[in-house]
N, C-alpha and C positions, 0 to 999 in steps of 0.2 A: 442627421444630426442627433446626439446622443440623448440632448435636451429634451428635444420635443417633444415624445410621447406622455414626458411628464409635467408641463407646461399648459395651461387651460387660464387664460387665453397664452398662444403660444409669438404668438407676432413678436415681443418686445425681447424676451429674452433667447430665444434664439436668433435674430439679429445681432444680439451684445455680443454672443459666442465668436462671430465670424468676425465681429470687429475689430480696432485697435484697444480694445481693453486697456492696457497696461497705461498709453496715454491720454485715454479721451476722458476726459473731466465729464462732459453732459451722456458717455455712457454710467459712469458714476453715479448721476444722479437718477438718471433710468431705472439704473437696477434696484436702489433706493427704494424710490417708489416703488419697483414690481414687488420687491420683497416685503416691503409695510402692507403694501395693499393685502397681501397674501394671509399677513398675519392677523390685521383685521379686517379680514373678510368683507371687504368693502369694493366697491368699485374704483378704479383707479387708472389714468391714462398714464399711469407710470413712467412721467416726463422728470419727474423732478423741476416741473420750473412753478408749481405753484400758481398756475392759470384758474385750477377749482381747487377750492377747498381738500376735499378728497384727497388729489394728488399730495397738495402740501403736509396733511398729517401722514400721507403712507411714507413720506420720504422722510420726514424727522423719524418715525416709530423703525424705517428701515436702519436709518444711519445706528439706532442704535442697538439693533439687532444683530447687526453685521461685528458692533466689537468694537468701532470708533466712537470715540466720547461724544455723545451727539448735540444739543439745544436743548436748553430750557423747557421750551412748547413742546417736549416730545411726550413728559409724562401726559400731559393736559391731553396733546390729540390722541392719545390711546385711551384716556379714560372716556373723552365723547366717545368713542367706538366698542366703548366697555369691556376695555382691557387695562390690565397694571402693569405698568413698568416703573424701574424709580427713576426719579429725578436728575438727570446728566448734571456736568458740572461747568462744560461750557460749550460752544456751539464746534459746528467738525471743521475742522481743518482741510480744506478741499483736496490741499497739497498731498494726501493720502489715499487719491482716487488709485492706482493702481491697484496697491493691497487690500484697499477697500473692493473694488470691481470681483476681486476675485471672493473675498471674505463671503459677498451678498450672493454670487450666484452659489455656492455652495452652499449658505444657509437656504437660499431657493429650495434648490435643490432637494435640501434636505428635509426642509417642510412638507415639499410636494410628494415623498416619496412612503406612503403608509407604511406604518412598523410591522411588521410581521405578528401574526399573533400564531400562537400553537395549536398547531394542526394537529387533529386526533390524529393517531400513527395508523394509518392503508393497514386491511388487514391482510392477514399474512397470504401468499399465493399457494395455490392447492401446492405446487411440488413440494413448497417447505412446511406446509403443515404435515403434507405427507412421510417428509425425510424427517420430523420431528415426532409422528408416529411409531416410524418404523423404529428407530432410534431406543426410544422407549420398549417397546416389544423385543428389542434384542437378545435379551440377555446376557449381557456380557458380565463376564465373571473371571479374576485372576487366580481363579484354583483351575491348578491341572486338570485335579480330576476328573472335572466337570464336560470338559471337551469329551466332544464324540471320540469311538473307537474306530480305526480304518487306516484306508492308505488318502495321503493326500498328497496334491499337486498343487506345485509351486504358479500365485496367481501373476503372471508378468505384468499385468497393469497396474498392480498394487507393491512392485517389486523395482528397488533401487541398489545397484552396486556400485559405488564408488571411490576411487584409489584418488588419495594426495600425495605428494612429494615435494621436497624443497628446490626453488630453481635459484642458484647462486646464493641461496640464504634471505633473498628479498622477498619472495612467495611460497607460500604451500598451492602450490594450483591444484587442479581438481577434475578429475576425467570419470566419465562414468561407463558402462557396457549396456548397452540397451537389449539384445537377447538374451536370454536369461530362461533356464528351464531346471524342474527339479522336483523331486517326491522325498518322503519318507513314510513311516509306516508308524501311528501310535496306540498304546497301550494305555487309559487312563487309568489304569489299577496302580500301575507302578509309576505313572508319570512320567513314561519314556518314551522315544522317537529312537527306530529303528532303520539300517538302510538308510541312510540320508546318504541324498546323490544329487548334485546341484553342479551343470554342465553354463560355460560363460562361450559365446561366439566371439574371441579375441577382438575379430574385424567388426564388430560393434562398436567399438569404442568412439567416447564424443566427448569432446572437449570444446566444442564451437567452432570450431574452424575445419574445414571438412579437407584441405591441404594439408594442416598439421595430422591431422587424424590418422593420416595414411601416411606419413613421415612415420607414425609411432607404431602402425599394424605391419608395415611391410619391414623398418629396418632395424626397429627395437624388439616386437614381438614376432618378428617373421610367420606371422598368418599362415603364410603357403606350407612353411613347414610341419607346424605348429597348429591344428588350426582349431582346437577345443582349447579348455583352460577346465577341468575339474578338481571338485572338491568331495571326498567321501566320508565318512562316519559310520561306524558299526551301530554306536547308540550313545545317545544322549538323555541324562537324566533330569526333568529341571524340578527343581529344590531352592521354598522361597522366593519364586518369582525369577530365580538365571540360572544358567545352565552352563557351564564348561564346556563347550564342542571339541574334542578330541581326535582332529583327522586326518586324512593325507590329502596334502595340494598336487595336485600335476599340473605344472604351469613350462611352460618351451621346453617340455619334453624330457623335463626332471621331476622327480616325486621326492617331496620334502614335507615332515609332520606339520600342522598348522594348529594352532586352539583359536576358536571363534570365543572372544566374551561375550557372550547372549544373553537378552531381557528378555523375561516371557512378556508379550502386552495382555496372554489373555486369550478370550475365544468367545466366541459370537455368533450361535445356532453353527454352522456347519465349516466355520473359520478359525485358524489358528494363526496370532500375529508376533513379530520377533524383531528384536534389533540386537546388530552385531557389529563386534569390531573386531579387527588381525591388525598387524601389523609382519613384515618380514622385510629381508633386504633382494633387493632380486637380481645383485650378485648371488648368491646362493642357486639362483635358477641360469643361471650366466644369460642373466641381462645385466652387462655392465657396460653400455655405451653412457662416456660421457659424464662418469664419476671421477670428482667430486662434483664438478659443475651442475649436475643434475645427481640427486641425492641418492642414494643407494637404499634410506632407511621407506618403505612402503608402509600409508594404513590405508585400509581396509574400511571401508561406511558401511553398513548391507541393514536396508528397512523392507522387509516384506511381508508376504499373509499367504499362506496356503490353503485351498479349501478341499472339503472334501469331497472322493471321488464315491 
């Protein structure tokens, strides 16, 4: 029963719980009582019928606790028990046990249940004091120049490619390539990437549904024929935090120029981070199954980090 554990003594009112509440007039008074008793901390057989003393104040000071206009004697028996309430204006109308039944055990309830007080805040767990460490010692810095010099490889855990398109005009859905491999070579004097070569496993692709998937690797990008997807660059300069990417796509087995718009995010002891966007139409690449209904125009998402080798 949900009551119980917060009920001391528990007999009276989880009883009421299982009963006919809504009609029973003497559980009305019941709860009356349990509820006055409750407030003034007094002992209380919580009958409502006024056999002891006790009972009869905890059920006037409940009636009026609950919200219905209660008796006269209610201020009087709260002040014997040295509490204040003010003066009702006439005695309760019984007719109103249902609403009432429910009003009192809530306020019950509610009495019985300690308010929460603010708990000093758990101190922090070694990982995160650790990850708020390290964090701090980074160094992380959005000037180029600052990045190490070398070649670096593309980190695939930290590395996201994803294409939208329009399906009938009602969605841009959303597929992404989960293999993902790639280097280039940086200079930080000039603030250039060299060599940039960034290879997609077509048959990666996921869109959630692992039947659609293969609908889109075998009859849209034919895989078998098909079965890389690269992107080249001779070199990129970045200027201001972006960079222009200037290169060729080989995508089903056509080479068509592509520019990546890329954000530097920056670099981080031995990491260099970037976001990029394309768009193209892949009619151009003769993918055009199912234009217009599926949209012709492609972009292009790509979040990644390359570290050094």
């Amino acid at each position: 029963m949900l009551l119980e554990p917060l009920v001391q003594p528990r007999g009276h009112l989880v009883q009421l719980v299982g009963g006919e509440m809504a009609n029973d007039l003497v559980h009305a008074k019941q709860v009356a009582g349990i509820l006055g008793g409750l407030f003034l901390r007094i002992p209380t057989r919580g009958d409502g019928t006024g056999r002891d003393k006790h009972s009869e104040d905890a059920f006037h000071v409940g009636s009026l606790l609950a919200g219905v206009e209660g008796c006269h004697e209610t201020c009087c028996n709260a002040q014997r028990h040295g509490a204040s309430l003010p003066v009702p204006s006439r005695s309760l109308d019984l007719r109103m046990a249902p609403t009432f039944v429910k009003t009192c055990l809530f306020l019950a309830v509610a009495a019985l249940v300690p308010v929460a007080s603010a708990a000093p805040a758990d101190p922090p767990k070694a990982e995160d004091a650790s990850a708020a460490s390290q964090y701090k010692n980074l160094g992380l810095t959005k000037d180029p120049t600052a990045a190490q010099a070398g070649s670096y490889k593309l980190d695939p855990h930290h590395t996201s490619v994803m294409a939208k398109l329009a399906h009938m005009d009602l969605s841009r859905y959303t597929l992404r390539f989960d293999e993902i491999s790639g280097s280039f070579d940086y200079t930080p004097t000039s603030s250039t990437a060299s060599n940039l070569s960034i290879t997609i496993n077509p048959a990666s692709i996921s869109t959630g549904d692992s039947t659609f998937d293969k609908r889109i690797a075998t009859r849209y990008l034919e895989v078998d024929k098909f079965p890389t997807i690269h992107f080249t660059a001779d070199s990129v300069k970045i200027v201001g935090g972006h960079a222009t990417v200037s290169g060729t796509l080989e995508f089903h087995g056509i080479k068509k120029p592509l520019v990546l718009n890329t954000t530097y995010r920056g670099s981080a002891q031995s990491r260099m981070g970037f976001s990029a966007e394309a768009s193209f139409k892949r009619s151009d690449f003769g993918v055009s199954q199912w234009i217009p209904l599926e949209a012709d125009e492609v972009d292009v998402m790509i979040e990644t980090e390359f570290v050094k080798q």
